[in-house]
NUVEX-615673 format. One record per residue (C-alpha): residue in three letters; x negated, y negated, z negated. Coordinates in steps of 0.05 Angstrom, whole numbers, padded with zeros to 5 digits, always signed. Example, Ala and Ser with C-alpha at 12.3 -4.5 7.8 and 13.67 -1.06 7.14 Angstrom:
BEGIN
ala-00246+00090-00156 ser-00273+00021-00143 
END
This chain:
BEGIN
unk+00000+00000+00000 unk-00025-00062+00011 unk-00009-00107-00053 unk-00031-00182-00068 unk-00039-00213-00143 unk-00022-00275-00156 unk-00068-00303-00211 unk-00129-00281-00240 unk-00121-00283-00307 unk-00144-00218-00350 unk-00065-00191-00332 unk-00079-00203-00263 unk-00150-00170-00256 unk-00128-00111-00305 unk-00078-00099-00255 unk-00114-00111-00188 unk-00173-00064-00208 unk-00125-00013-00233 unk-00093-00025-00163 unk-00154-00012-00122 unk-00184+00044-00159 unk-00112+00080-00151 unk-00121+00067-00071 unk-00084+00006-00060 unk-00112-00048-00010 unk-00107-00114-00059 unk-00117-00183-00056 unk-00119-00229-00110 unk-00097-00304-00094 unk-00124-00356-00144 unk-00116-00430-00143 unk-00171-00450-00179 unk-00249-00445-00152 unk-00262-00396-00193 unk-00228-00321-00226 unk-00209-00332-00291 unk-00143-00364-00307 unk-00132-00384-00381 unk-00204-00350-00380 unk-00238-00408-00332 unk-00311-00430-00356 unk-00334-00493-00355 unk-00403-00517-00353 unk-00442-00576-00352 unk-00501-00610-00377 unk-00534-00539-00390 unk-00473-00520-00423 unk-00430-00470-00419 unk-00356-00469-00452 unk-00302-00415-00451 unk-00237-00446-00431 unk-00184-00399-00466 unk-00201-00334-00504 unk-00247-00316-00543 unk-00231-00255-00590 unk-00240-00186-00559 unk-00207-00133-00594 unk-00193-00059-00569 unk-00252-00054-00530 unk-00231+00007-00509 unk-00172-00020-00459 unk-00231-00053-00422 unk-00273+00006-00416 unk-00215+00051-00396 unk-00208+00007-00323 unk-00273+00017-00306 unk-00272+00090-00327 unk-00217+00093-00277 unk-00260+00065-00217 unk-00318+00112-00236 unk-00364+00058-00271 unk-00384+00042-00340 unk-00374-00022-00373 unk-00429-00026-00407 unk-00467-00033-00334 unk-00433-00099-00322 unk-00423-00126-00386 unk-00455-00120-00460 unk-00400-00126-00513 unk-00434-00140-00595 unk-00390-00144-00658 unk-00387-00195-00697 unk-00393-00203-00762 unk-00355-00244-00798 unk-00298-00231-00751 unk-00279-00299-00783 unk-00289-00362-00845 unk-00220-00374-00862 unk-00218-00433-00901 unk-00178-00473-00945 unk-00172-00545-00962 unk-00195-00534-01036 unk-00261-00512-01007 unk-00255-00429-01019 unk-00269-00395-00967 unk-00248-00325-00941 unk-00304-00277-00903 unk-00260-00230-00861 unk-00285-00167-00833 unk-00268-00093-00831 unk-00320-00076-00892 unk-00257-00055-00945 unk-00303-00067-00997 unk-00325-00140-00972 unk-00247-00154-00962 unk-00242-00127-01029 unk-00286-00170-01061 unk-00255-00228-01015 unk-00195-00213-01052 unk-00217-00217-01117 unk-00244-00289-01110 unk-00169-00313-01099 unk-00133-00264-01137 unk-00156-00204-01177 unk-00085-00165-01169 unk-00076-00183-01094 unk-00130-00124-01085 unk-00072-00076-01105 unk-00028-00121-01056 unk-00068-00113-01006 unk-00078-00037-01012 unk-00009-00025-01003 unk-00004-00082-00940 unk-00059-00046-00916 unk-00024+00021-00924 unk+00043+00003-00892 unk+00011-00032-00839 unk-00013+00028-00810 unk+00063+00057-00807 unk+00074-00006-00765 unk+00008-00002-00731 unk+00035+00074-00705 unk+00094+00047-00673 unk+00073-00012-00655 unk+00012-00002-00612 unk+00034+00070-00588 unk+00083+00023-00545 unk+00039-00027-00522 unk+00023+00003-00458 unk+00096+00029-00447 unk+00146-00006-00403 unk+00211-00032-00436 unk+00250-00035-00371 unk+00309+00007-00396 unk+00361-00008-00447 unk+00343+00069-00469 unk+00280+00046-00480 unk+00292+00002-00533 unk+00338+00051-00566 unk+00288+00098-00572 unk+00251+00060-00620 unk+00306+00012-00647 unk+00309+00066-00709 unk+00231+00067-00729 unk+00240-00014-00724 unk+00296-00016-00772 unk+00259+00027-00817 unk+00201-00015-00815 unk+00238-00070-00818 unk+00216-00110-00759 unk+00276-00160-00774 unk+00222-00193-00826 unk+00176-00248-00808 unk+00095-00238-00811 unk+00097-00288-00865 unk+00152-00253-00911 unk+00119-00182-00897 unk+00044-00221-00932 unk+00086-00247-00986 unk+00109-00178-01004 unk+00036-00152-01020 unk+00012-00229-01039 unk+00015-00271-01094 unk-00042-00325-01083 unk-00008-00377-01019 unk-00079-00367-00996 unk-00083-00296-00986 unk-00010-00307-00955 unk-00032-00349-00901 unk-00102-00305-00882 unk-00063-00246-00881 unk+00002-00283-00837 unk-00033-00331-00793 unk-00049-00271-00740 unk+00012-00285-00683 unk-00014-00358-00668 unk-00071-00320-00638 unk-00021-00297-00588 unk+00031-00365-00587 unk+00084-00347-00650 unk+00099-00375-00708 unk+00081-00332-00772 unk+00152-00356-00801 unk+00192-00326-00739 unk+00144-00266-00708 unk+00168-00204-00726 unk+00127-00161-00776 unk+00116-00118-00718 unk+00059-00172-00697 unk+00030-00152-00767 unk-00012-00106-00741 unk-00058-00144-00701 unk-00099-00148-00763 unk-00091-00075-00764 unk-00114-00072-00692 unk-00181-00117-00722 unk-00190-00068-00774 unk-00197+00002-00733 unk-00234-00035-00675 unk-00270-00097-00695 unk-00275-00165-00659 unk-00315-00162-00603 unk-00355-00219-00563 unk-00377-00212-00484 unk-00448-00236-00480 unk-00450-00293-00437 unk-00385-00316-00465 unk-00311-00292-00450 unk-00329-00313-00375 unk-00378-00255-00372 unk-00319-00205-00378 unk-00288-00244-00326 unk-00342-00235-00285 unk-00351-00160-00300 unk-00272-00153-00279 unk-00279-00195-00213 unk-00353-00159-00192 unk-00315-00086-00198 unk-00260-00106-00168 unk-00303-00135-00105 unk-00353-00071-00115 unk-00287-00022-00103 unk-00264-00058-00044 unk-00219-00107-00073 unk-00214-00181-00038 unk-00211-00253-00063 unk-00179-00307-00043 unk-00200-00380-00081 unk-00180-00444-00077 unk-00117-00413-00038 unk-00047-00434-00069 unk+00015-00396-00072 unk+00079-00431-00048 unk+00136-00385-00052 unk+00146-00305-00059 unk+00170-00286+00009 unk+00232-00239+00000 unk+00271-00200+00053 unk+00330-00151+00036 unk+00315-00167-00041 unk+00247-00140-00038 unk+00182-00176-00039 unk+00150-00176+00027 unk+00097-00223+00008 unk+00072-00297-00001 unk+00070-00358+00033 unk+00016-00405+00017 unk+00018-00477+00011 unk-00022-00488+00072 unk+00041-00447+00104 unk+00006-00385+00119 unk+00046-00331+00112 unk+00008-00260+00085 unk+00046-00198+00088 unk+00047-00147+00023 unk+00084-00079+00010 unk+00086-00111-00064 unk+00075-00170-00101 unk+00044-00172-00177 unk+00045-00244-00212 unk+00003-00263-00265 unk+00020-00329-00248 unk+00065-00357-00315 unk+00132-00322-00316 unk+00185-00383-00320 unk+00141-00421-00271 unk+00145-00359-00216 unk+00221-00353-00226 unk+00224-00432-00219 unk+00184-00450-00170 unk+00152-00384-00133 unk+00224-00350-00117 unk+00292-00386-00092 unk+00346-00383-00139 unk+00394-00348-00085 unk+00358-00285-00099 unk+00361-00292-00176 unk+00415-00267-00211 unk+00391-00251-00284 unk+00328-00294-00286 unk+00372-00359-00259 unk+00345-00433-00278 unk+00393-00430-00338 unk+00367-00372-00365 unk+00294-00387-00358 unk+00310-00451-00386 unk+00336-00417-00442 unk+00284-00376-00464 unk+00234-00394-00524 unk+00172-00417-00512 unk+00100-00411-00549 unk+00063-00482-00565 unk+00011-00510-00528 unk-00061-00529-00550 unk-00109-00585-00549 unk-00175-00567-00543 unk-00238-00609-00545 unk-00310-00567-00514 unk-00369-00606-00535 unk-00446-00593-00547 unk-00493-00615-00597 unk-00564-00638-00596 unk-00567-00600-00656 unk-00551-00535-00688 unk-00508-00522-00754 unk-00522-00454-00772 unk-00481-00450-00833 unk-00417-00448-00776 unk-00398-00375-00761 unk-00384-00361-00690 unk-00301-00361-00708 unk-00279-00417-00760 unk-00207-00414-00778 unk-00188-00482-00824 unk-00125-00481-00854 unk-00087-00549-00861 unk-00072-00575-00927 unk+00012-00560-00898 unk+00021-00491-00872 unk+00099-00484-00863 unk+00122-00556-00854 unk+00065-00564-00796 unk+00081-00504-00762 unk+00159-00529-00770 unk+00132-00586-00738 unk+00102-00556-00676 unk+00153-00510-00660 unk+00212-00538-00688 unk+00213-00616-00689 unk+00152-00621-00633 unk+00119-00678-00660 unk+00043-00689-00670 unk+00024-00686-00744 unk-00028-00730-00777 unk-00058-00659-00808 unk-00074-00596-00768 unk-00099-00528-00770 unk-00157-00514-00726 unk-00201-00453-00694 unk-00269-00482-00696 unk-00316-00430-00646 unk-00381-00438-00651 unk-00414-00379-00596 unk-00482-00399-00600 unk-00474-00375-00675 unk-00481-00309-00628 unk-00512-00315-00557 unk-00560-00387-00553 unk-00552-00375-00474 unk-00497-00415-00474 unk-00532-00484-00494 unk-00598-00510-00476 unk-00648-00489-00537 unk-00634-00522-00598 unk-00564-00543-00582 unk-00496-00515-00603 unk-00436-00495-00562 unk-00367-00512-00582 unk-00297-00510-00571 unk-00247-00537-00625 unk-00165-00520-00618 unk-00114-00556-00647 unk-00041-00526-00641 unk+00006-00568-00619 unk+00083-00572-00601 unk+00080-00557-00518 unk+00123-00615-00473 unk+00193-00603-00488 unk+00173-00653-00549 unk+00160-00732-00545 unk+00091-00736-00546 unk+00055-00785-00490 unk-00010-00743-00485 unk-00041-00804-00435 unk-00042-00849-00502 unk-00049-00793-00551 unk-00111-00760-00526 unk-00167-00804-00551 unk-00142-00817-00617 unk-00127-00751-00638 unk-00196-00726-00615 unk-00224-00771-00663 unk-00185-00757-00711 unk-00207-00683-00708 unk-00276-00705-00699 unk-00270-00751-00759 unk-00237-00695-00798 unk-00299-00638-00773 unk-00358-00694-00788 unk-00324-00706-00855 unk-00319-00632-00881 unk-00363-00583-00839 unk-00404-00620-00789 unk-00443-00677-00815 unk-00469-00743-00771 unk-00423-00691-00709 unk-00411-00750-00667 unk-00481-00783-00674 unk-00503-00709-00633 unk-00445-00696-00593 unk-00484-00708-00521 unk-00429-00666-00474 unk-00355-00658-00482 unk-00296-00643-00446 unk-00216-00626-00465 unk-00149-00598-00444 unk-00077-00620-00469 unk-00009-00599-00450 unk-00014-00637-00387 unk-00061-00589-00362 unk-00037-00524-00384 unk+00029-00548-00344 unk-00006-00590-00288 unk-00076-00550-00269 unk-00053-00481-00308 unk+00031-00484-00275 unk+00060-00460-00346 unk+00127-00490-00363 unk+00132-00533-00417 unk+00061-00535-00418 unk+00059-00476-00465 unk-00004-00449-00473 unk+00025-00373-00484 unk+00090-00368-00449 unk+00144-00339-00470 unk+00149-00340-00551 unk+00134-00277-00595 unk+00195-00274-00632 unk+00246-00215-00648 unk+00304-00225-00588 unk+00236-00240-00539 unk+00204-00175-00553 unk+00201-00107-00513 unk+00263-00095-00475 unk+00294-00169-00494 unk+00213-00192-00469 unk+00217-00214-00385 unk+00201-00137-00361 unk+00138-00117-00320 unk+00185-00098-00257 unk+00227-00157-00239 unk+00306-00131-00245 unk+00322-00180-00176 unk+00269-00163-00134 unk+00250-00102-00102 unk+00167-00089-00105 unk+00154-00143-00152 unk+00121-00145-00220 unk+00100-00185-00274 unk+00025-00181-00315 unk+00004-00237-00370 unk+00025-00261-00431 unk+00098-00274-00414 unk+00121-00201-00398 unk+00129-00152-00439 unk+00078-00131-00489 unk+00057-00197-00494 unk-00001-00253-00497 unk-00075-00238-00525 unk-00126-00195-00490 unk-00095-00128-00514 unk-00024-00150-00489 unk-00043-00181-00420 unk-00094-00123-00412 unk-00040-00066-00426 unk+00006-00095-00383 unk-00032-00092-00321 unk-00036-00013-00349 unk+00031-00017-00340 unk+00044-00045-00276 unk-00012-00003-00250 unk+00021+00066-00275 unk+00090+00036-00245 unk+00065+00034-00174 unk+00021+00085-00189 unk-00027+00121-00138 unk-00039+00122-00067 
END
């Protein structure tokens, strides 16, 4: 068959390399000048930054595609564990060293709570019941109403109905412990008050496989995907645009391109953001579930602001992944998903890579990237005006508590807001993870991998079903892949 991918985001590689290896002729179409997606690098002035992810967990779903094309990973790209996985830390100055050492985490404990060691055996302990069920369906389709009900009992019984957050406070007493053991699913675009438990396990998910780094940065493993892909015959097209999904007797027959080229395809796989293919990549004649209204409808993740910038200097005290907890944790997430309106505090992910791999800054220098969550465009906020002031606020805040003299040394920088992530990146809203991880936007009641209009068209990435992170996009390429199946 001869299939094109739209998008070349980890959903859209996973897929596309699955794709080939199976038999298929494939073509991935990208807009930008380089593979990537949410994944894009950036470099300058001997710099280099990773534009989206950054935590690698299951390394194994990566290692199983190239397994599948004959090759080994490790020949085309070096994956190293890090340790800490993260800092967490608080605005009273503690700080929490997270990795999968059960003593350390143990000990961790103890510093905030001496009975919250008990707690957390017992979390611990009934996280791996929802750890079974949980990732046992991550790379399963949920195209059937059957199968939801096949597993609608276990979720009861685990009682997925539960936010992340009240599932912590079960096991936790310290507010502290609460919010390192809840703050997981804004990793993948939820809020911890309105996730499901089920998302709960993604610190299980840390704890049996470790957090991973791609040496070179996250654009290495982009580049590992993109040079097997090439190596078994598969073809890319950059710079090339997609206008529309062409569709004849309801199945997908191809694409045409903005240029108004027209390229032929026995089936068509998007990675390109769900809402913004149903909007703008197929006519609404041919839509009857996924109409405007219903798209419209739909939930969606916040966006992020993100500053990259490099120092003259190094601060080696910073682990590679800083989480900083705001001095609010519920009213500011109320604020960014609920009222949409840019807080004077924030949470931030502080990544520092050079902690791990000096390659990506000239020698003595430092590589960052610094996220802010924030509420995605269906809010009030004029990023034009905003941008500048909030960056130094954030700087102000970083130079204040962690990085001293930062902007005296800060000799590089560059950012993304909302405006991109809906302008440069085409996701609606400008939401940095699509469609929302909540309970009635999971599984079968998630945007399916096989679209229920079209004939011969599917969905990868982070707004079809399992869901966003590098698990979730990779396991649904899995899934598309072993839906077309082989040659």
């Amino acid at each position: 068959m001869k299939i094109i991918v739209i998008g070349s985001g980890f959903g859209g590689l996973a897929a596309a390399c699955r794709l080939q290896a199976q038999g298929h002729q494939v073509t991935i179409i990208e807009k930008r000048d380089k593979l990537g997606g949410r994944a894009y690098v950036y470099e300058q002035d001997g710099f280099k930054f990773d534009g989206g992810p950054t935590i690698i967990t299951a390394p194994w779903l990566i290692e199983e595609i190239f397994e599948l094309a004959g090759r080994r990973a490790a020949d085309y790209v070096k994956l190293v564990k890090i340790n800490p996985f993260y800092n967490i830390r608080f605005p009273d100055g503690a700080v929490f060293n997270y990795d999968d050492d059960k003593e350390n985490l143990f000990r961790q404990i103890r510093k905030f709570n001496e009975d919250d060691v008990e707690g957390y055996k017992r979390f611990s302990k009934d996280l791996g019941e929802i750890y079974r069920v949980g990732f046992e369906l991550i790379d399963q389709p949920f195209s059937s109403v059957w199968d939801m009900v096949k597993v609608v009992p276990e979720m009861i019984k685990l009682r997925s109905d539960r936010s992340v957050v009240k599932f912590a406070e079960k096991y936790f007493k310290d507010e502290r412990l609460q919010q390192a053991f809840s703050f997981h699913p804004l990793l993948i675009g939820g809020n911890p008050f309105t996730a499901t438990s089920i998302y709960s396990m993604i610190h299980e998910l840390e704890q049996k496989f470790g957090v991973w780094y791609a040496m070179g940065g996250t654009g290495a493993l982009v580049k590992a995907f993109g040079d097997l892909f090439k190596d078994i015959g598969g073809k890319v097209l950059l710079e090339t645009e997609v206008a529309e999904i062409t569709i004849e007797n309801r199945k997908a027959s191809g694409i045409k391109l903005k240029s108004g080229e027209i390229l032929k395809a026995d089936a068509v796989v998007s990675n390109a953001d769900i809402a913004f293919t149903y909007l703008n990549l197929i006519p609404e004649k041919f839509r009857r579930k996924y109409t405007d209204a219903k798209v419209k409808n739909m939930t969606y993740s916040m966006s992020l602001f993100v500053v990259y910038f490099g120092t003259n200097r190094k601060y080696d005290d910073i682990a590679h992944h800083e989480i900083i907890m705001g001095r609010r944790y519920k009213e500011l997430l109320e604020d960014i998903f609920k009222n949409k309106i840019l807080a004077e505090d924030f949470s931030l992910y502080l990544h520092r890579p050079t902690a791990t791999d000096s390659s990506l800054a000239p020698d003595g220098c430092d590589s960052w990237y610094v996220l802010s969550p924030v509420p995605h465009l269906g809010g009030d906020i004029d990023w034009r005006v905003q941008v500048e002031p909030y960056k130094q606020t954030i700087y102000k805040f970083l130079e204040e508590n962690y990085l001293p003299d930062l902007r005296k040394h800060i000799v590089t920088e560059h950012y993304i807001d909302p405006l991109h992530f809906q302008g440069t990146l085409n996701s609606y809203l400008g939401s940095a993870f699509s469609v929302e991880p909540t309970l009635f936007q999971s599984a079968y009641l998630r945007p399916h991998n096989k679209s229920e209009d079209i004939e011969n068209l599917y969905f990868v990435g982070a707004g079809t079903h399992p869901g966003a992170g590098l698990p979730g996009v990779i396991s649904s390429g899995k899934i598309v892949g072993n839906m077309i199946g082989k040659i």
